[in-house]
C-alpha positions as CSV (number, residue, x, y, z in Angstrom):
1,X,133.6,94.0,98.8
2,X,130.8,96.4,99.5
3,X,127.2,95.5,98.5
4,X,125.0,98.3,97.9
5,X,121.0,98.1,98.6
6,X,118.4,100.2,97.3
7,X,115.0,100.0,97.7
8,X,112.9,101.6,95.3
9,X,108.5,102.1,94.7
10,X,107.6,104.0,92.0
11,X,110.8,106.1,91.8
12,X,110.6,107.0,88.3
13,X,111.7,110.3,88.6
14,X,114.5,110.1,90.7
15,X,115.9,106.9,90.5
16,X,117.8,107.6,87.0
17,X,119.7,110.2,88.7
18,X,120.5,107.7,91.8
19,X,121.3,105.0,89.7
20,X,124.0,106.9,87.9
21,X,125.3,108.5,91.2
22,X,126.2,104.8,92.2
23,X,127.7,103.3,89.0
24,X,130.1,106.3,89.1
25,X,131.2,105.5,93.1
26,X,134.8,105.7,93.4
27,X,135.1,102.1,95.2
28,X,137.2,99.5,93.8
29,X,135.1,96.3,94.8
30,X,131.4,97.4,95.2
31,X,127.7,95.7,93.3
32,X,124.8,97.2,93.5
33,X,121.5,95.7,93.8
34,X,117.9,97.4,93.4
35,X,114.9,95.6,95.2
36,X,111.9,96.9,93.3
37,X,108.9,96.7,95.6
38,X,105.9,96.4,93.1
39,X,106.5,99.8,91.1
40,X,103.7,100.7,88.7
41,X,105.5,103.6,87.1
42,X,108.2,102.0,85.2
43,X,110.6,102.3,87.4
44,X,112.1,98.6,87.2
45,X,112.8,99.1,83.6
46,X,115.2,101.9,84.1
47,X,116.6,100.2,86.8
48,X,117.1,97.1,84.4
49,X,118.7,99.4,81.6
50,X,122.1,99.9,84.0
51,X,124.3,96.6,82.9
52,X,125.9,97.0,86.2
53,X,122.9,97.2,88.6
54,X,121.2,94.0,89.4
55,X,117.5,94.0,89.8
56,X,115.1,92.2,91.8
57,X,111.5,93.1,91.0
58,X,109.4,91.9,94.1
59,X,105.6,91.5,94.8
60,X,104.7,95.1,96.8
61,X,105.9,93.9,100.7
62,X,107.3,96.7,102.0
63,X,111.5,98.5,102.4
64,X,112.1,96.3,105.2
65,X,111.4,93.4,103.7
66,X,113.2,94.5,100.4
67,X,116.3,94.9,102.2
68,X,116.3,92.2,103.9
69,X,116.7,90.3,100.9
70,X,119.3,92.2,99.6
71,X,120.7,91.4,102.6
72,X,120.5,87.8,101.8
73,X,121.5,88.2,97.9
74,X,124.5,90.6,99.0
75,X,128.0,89.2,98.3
76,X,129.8,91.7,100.0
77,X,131.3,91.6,103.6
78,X,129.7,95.4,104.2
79,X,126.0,96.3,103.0
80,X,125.5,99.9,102.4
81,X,121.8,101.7,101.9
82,X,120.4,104.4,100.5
83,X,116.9,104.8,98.6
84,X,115.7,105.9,95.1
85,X,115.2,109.4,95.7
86,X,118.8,110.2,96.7
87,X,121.8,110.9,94.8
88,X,125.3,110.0,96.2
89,X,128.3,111.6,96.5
90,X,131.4,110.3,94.8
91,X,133.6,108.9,97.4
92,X,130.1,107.8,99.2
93,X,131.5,104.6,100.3
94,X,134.9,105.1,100.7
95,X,133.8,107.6,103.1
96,X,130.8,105.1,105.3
97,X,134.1,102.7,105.3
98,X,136.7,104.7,106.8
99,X,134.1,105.0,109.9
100,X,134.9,101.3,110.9
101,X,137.7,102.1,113.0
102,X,137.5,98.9,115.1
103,X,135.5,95.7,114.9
104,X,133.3,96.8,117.7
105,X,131.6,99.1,115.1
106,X,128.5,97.8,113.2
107,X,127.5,100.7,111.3
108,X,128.5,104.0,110.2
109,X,126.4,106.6,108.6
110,X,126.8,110.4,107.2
111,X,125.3,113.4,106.4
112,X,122.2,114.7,104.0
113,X,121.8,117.7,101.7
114,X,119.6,119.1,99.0
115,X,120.1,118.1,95.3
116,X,121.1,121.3,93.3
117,X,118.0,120.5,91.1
118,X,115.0,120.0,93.9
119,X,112.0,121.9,93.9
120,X,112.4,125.6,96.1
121,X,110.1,123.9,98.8
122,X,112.4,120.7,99.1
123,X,115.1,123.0,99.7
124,X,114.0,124.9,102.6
125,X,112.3,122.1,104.5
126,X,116.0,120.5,104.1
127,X,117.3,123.3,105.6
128,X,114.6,123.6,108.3
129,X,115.1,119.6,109.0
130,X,118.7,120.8,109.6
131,X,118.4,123.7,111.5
132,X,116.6,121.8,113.9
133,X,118.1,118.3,113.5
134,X,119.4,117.7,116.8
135,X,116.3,117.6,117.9
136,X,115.9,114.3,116.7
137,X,118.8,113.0,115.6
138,X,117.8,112.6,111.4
139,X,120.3,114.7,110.1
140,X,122.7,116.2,112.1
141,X,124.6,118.9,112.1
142,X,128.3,117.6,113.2
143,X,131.6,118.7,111.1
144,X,133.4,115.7,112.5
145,X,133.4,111.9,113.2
146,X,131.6,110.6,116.1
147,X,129.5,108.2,117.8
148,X,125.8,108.4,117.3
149,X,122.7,106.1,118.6
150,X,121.3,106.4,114.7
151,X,121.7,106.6,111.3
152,X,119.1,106.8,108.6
153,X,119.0,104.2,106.3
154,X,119.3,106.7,103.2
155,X,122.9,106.7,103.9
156,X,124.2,104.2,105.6
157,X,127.0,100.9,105.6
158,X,126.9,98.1,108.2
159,X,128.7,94.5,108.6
160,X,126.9,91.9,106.9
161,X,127.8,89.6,109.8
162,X,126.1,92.1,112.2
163,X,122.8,92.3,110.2
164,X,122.3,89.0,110.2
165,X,123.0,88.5,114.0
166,X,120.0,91.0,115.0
167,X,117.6,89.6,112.0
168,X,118.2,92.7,109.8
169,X,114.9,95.2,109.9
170,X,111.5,94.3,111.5
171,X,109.6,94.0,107.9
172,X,106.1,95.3,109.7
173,X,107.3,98.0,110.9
174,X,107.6,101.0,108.6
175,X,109.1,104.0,108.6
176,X,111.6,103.9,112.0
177,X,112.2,100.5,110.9
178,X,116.3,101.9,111.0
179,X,115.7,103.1,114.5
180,X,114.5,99.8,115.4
181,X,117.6,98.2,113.7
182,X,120.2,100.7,114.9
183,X,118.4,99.9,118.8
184,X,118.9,96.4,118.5
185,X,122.5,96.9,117.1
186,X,123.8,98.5,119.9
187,X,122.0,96.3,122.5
188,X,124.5,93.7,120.7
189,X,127.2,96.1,122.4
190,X,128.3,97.3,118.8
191,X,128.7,101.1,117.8
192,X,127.6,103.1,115.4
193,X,129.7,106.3,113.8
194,X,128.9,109.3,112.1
195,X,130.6,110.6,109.7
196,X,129.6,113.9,108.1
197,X,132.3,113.5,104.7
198,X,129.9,110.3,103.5
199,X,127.0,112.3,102.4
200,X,123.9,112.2,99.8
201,X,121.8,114.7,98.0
202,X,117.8,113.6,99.1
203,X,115.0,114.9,97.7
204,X,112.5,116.3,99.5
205,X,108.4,116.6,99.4
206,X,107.7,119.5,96.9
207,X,104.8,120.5,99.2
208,X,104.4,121.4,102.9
209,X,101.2,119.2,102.6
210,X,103.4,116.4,101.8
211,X,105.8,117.3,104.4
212,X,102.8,116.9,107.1
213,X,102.0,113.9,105.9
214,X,105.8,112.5,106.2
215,X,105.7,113.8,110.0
216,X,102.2,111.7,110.4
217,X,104.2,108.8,109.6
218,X,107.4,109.4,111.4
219,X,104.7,110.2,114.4
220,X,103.0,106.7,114.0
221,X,105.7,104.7,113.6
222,X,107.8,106.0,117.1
223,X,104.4,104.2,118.8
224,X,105.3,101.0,118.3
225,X,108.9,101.5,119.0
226,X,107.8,102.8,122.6
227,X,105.3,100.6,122.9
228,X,108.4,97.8,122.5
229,X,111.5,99.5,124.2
230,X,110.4,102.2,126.2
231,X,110.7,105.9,126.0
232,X,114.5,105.6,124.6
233,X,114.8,108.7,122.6
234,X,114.4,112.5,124.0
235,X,111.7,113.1,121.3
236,X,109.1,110.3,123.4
237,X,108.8,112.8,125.3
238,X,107.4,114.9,123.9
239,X,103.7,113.5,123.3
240,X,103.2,113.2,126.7
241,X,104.5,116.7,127.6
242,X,102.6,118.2,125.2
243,X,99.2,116.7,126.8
244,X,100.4,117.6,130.0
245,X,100.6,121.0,129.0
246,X,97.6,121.2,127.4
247,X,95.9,120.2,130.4
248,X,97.8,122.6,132.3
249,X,96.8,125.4,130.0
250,X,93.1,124.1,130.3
251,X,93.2,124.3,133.9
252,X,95.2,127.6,133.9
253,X,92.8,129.6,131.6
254,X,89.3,128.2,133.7
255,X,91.0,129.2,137.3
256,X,93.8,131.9,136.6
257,X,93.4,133.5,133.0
258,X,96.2,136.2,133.1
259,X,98.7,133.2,134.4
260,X,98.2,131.2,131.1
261,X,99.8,133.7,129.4
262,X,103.1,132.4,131.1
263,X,102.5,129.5,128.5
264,X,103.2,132.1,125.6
265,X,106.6,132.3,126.1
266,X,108.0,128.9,124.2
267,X,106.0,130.0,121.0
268,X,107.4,133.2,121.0
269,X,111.1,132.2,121.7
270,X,110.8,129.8,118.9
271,X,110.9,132.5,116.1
272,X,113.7,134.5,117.7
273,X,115.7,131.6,118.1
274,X,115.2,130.4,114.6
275,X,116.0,133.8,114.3
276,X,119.4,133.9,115.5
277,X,119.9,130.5,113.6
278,X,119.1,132.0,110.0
279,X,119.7,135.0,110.3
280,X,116.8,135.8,108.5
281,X,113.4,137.2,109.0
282,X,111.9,135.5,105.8
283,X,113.2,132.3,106.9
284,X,112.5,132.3,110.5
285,X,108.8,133.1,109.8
286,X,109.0,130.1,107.2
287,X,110.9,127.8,109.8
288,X,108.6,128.9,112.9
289,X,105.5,127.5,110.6
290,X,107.3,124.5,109.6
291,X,108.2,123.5,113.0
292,X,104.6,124.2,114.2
293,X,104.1,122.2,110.8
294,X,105.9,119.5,112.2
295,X,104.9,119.2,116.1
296,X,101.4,119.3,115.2
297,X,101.2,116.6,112.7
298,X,104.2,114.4,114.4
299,X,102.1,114.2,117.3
300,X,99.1,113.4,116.0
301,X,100.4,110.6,113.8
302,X,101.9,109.7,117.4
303,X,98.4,109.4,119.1
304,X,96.8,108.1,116.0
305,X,98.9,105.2,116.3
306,X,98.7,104.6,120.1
307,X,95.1,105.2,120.1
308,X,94.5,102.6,116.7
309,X,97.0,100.4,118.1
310,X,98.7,100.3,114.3
């Protein structure tokens, strides 16, 4: 028995789509329950129009704290995520199960892809967010079953049991809160797989202003995360190597001007090996901005947060 979680905020227009994805899983013991965190839009209604999808409408509280009470309500011995604006793939959860290979593993996950309908900006920032994904570790770019530190909660199956043993996810804490979960999994001594076959279609923001925005808050939310644990992922590093070259650049250009332009190597390496990634010249101009895009504004939602302390 596999109980599936979703939860939802004013997912009006996507949510249909995900909802039909999941009634049509090829699984023979699966429920699904939708935790509706204090929609405006309607969305609960549709939700409560699918005779197979139970639905919880909730005072507004947060993701975290809506799956942990699906965790609660779930009657199956595996819980399995995703979220409103993503549309799984038919064998979904056959596929997240057949990555529990042993009991020592507490959570599988799988891969991400663009939904043939999103908007021609989703598109290519899924493709940049792949091109550059194992830089991070969101979506990744594997063709075959592994081991992994993470797995976003969009698409991902753990063992009830295990949930409950680490407290399921830190409800203040929001997004990362699936970092924060995976970390505290495998400091139980448990593993978690990755296995690229599971796989669903998330849409992305439609503009690159919204895309800045989402990197604010993935840059905000790694603060408290270091703040608690430490520098434990490769990316940590990077705030403080980007001040240190800042001040290195500052201190370059007032003593030694013509040795600062050492320091304009990485950003033009960056486009020629985007380059080489695409193939294109169209997309590695697109891709170079992006990933400017992305350092600038994941960065500074990274020192907003240390520096407010939220």
């Amino acid at each position: 028995m596999v109980t599936v979680v979703v939860p939802v905020y004013n997912s009006r227009g996507t949510i249909g789509k995900c909802l039909d994805s999941l009634t049509a899983l090829d699984h023979p013991s699966f429920e699904i329950i939708v935790l509706d965190d204090g929609s405006t839009d309607g969305t609960p209604e549709i939700c409560e129009g699918y005779a197979r999808v139970k639905t919880v409408r909730l005072d507004r509280g947060g993701p975290s704290r809506a799956r942990n009470i699906g965790i609660n309500l779930a009657a199956g011995e595996f819980v399995a995520f995703t979220d409103g604006d993503c549309v799984v793939d038919r064998n979904w959860l056959q596929e997240l199960e057949g990555g529990f290979l042993s009991p020592e593993v507490g959570g599988v996950g799988g891969d991400q892809k663009s939904p043939e309908d999103d908007s021609v900006t989703g598109k290519r920032i899924q493709e940049f967010m792949k091109c550059i994904g194992f830089i991070t570790g969101y979506i990744k770019t594997d063709r075959s079953l592994r081991e992994t530190e993470h797995n976003p909660s969009c698409c991902s199956m753990y063992r009830k049991k295990v949930l409950q043993e680490v407290d399921g996810f830190e409800e203040d804490l929001f997004p990362s809160e699936d970092v924060d979960l995976d970390l505290k999994i495998r400091n139980r001594g448990y593993k978690l797989i990755y296995n690229p076959a599971a796989s669903v279609a998330h849409y992305r923001p439609g503009t690159y202003s919204g895309f800045a925005r989402m990197m604010r808050r993935y840059g905000q939310s790694q603060w408290p995360l270091v703040r608690k644990y430490g520098m434990f992922r490769k990316i940590h590093a990077v705030p403080a190597a980007l001040a240190l070259g800042l001040v290195a650049v500052s201190a370059i250009l007032f003593y030694r001007p013509l040795l600062a332009l050492f320091f304009c190597i990485p950003p033009v390496v960056i486009p020629v090996w985007l380059l080489g990634k695409t193939g294109s010249v169209g997309k590695a101009v697109l891709f170079t901005y992006l990933f400017m895009l992305t350092v600038a504004h994941w960065n500074w939602g990274f020192f907003r947060g240390m520096i407010s302390g939220k």
